[in-house]
N, C-alpha and C positions, 0 to 999 in steps of 0.2 A: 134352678129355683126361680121362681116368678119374682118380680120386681114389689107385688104387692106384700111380699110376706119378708120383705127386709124391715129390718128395725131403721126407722129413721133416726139418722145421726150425723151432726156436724163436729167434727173433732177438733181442737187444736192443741197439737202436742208440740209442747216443747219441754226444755232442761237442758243439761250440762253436756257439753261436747264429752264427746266418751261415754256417756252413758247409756248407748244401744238403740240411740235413735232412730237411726239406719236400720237396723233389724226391725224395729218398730213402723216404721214407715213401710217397708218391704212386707212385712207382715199384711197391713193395711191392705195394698196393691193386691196380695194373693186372695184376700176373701173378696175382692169385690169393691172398695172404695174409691170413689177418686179421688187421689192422692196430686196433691202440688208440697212440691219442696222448697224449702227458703219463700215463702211468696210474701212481697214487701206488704209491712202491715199495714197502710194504706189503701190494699187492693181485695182484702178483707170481706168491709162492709160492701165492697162490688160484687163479690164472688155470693157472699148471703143473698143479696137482690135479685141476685140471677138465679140462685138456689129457691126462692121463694115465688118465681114464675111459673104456671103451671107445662108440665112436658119436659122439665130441663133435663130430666135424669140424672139429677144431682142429690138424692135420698139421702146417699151417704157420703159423706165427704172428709179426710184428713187431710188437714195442713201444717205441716211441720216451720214454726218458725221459733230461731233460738238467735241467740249472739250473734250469728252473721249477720243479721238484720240492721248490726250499728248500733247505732243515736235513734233509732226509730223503737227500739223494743221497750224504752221507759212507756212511749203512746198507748202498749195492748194493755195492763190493767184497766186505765179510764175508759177505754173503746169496748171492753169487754161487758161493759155495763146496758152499752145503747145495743152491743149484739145479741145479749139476752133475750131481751126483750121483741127482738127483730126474729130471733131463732132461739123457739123453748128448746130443742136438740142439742144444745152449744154444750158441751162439755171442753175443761181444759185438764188435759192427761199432762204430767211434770214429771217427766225420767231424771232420776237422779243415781250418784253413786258413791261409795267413801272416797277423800282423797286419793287414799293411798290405792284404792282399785284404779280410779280412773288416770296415776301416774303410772302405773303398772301396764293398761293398757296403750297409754300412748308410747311408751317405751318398746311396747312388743310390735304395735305396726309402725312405729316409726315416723308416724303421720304427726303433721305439726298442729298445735293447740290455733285455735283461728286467731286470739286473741296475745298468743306467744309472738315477740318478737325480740330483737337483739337485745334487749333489755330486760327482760322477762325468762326466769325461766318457766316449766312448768307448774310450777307449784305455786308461782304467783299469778300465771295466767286463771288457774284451775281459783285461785281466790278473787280476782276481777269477775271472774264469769259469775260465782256464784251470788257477789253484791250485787252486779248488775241486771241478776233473777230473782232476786230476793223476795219483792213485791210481785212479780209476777207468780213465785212458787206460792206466796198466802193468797193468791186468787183460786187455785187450782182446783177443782175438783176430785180428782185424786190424783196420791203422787205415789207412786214406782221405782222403791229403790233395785237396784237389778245388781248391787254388790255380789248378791248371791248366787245370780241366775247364771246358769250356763243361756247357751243360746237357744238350746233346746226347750230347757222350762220355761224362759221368755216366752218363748212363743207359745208354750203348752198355757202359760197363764194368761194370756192375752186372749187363747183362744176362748176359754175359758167365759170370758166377760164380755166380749165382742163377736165372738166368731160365731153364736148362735141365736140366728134370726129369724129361726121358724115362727114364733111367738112370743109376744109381750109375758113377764111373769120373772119371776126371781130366780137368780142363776147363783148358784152358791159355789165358792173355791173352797178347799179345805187345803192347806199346807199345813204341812210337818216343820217344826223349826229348830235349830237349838237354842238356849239363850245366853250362851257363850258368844254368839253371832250375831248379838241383837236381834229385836224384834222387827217380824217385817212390817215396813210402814202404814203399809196399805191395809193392814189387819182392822175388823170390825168388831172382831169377838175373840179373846186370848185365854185359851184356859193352858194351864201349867198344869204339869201332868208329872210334875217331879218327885212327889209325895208315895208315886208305887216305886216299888225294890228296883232299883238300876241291877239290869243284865252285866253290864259294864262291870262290876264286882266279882261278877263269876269269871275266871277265865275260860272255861269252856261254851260262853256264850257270846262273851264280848268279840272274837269277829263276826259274829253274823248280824244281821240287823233286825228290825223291827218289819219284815217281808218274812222274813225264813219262820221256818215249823219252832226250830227250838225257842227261841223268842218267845212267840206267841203263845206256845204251849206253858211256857216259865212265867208271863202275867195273864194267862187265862186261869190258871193256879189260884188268884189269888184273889179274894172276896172283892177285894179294892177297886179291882180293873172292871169287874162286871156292875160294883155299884157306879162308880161313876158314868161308865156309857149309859147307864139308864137315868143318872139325874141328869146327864148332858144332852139324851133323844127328848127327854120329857119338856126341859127348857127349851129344847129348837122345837118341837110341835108348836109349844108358846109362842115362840119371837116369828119363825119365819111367817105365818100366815098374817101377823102383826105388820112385819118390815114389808108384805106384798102390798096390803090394805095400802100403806102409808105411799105408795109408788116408787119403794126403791127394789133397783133392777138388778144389784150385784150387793153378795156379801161374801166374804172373807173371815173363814173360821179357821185360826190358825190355832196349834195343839203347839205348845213346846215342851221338851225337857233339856236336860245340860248339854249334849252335844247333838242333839238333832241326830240319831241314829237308830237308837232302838224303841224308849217308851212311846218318844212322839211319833213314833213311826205306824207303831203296830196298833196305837191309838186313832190316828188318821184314818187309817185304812179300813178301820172297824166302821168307823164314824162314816167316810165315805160309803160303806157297801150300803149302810143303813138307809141313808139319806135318796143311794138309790134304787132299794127297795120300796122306798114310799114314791117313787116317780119325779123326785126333784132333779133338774136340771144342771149337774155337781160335776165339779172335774178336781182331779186330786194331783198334788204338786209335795214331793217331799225333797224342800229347800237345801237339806245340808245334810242328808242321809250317806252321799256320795262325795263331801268334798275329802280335799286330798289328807288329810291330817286322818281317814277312816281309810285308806286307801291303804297303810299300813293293817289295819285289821281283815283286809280282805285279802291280804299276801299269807298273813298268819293263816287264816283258816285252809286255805291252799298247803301251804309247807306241812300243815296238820296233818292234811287226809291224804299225801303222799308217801 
């Protein structure tokens, strides 16, 4: 792909050690970015000037800087201000995750908190880091909780929002969620979808999810399920060519029901085909369809048809 048809974009990502930076930066590197890691915030406003020379081949740019940074990272809020204006592209992306996830991962690689030391254990390093982001995370542009994300959907959602540079124009995510799991942060648009007959009641439906035929055949049933996809396509004809008019470039329409499995699922996917039957630019992420607590329902339906 030619150089002319990339989306110009200056990134600076940061947030809370553990929360998939590194997948996020890697990410970056495989579409195409130039990516600098830890780059001291000082060296910033350098890297913009040099960005803003004509020939640099610097379009696209991530810079991941977090907590390593020190005593220097209170500086990027106020600095963020003068690199607006230096670079309309500046976006600040803020990965974050629950406590207890990102104790979880540090425990499983074993890797020490940057901020952890002999006096410190995790839990208070993981609560310094997040004071010490505090202001930086209310600057953000958007933040990305990734509690939920395997490494896979990470990246499927990323791709999502950044990965396609063919043309300027609004790129929509549709996730499935449940709201046992909270909401995902980054959401633009939330419709609750709780109100049609949970599958989950039947037991001969409740291992399958909101993918499978029985599912869908059980809320294609029901008057409920077809009226709202039509008040829901009618309302997006409304808003997305409104949200392009207005220049923004990603939305996030998240569907939830109580365990993210079957109504938000089969509602997502509805909503997804449509979206790209009219040619929109959509990529579809179902958040909690697969976590482990459903993973029992997928044993069931096995022992079932055995």
């Amino acid at each position: 792909m030619s150089s002319e048809t990339k989306r110009d974009s200056f990134l600076i990502v940061s947030g809370l050690s553990g929360s998939g930076k590194s997948l996020v930066h890697r990410f970056f590197e495989d579409i195409g970015y130039f990516c600098v890691d830890n780059l001291p915030i000082e060296l910033i406003p350098k890297l913009a000037e040099m960005r803003s020379r004509g020939g640099s081949g610097l379009d696209r740019v991530a810079l991941t800087v977090d907590a390593r940074g020190g005593r220097s990272i209170p500086e990027l809020p106020a600095l963020l201000g003068e690199l607006r204006a230096q670079v309309p592209a500046l976006e600040l992306l803020f990965i974050e995750a629950s406590d207890a996830v990102l104790g979880r991962r540090f425990s499983e690689t074993r890797r020490p908190h940057p901020l952890a030391d002999a006096s410190h254990d995790i839990a208070a390093a993981i609560a310094e880091e997040r004071a010490l982001l505090a202001e930086l995370r209310g600057h953000a542009d958007v933040i990305l909780d990734t509690s939920q994300y395997s490494a896979r959907q990470l990246r499927e959602h990323l791709l999502g929002r950044y990965g396609d540079d063919e043309a300027d124009g609004l790129r929509v995510g549709v996730v499935s969620f449940g709201f046992r799991n909270g909401l995902p942060v980054q959401a633009d648009l939330v419709f609750d979808v709780r109100f049609l007959p949970n599958p989950y009641y039947d037991e001969t439906l409740r291992p399958y999810s909101g993918n499978d035929a029985p599912v869908r055949e059980f809320l294609e049933a029901k008057s409920e399920y077809h009226d709202f996809l039509e008040h829901a396509q009618r309302m997006l004809e409304f808003l997305l060519p409104s949200y392009q008019r207005e220049g923004k470039s990603y939305l996030t329409i998240a569907i939830g029901c109580t365990g993210g499995r079957h109504r938000s699922v089969a509602i997502a996917t509805a909503l997804h085909a449509w979206l790209e039957s009219t040619h929109q630019k959509v990529t579809l992420t179902h958040r909690d369809r697969d976590r482990p607590e459903n993973q029992h329902a997928k044993t069931e339906k096995k022992e079932k048809s055995e």
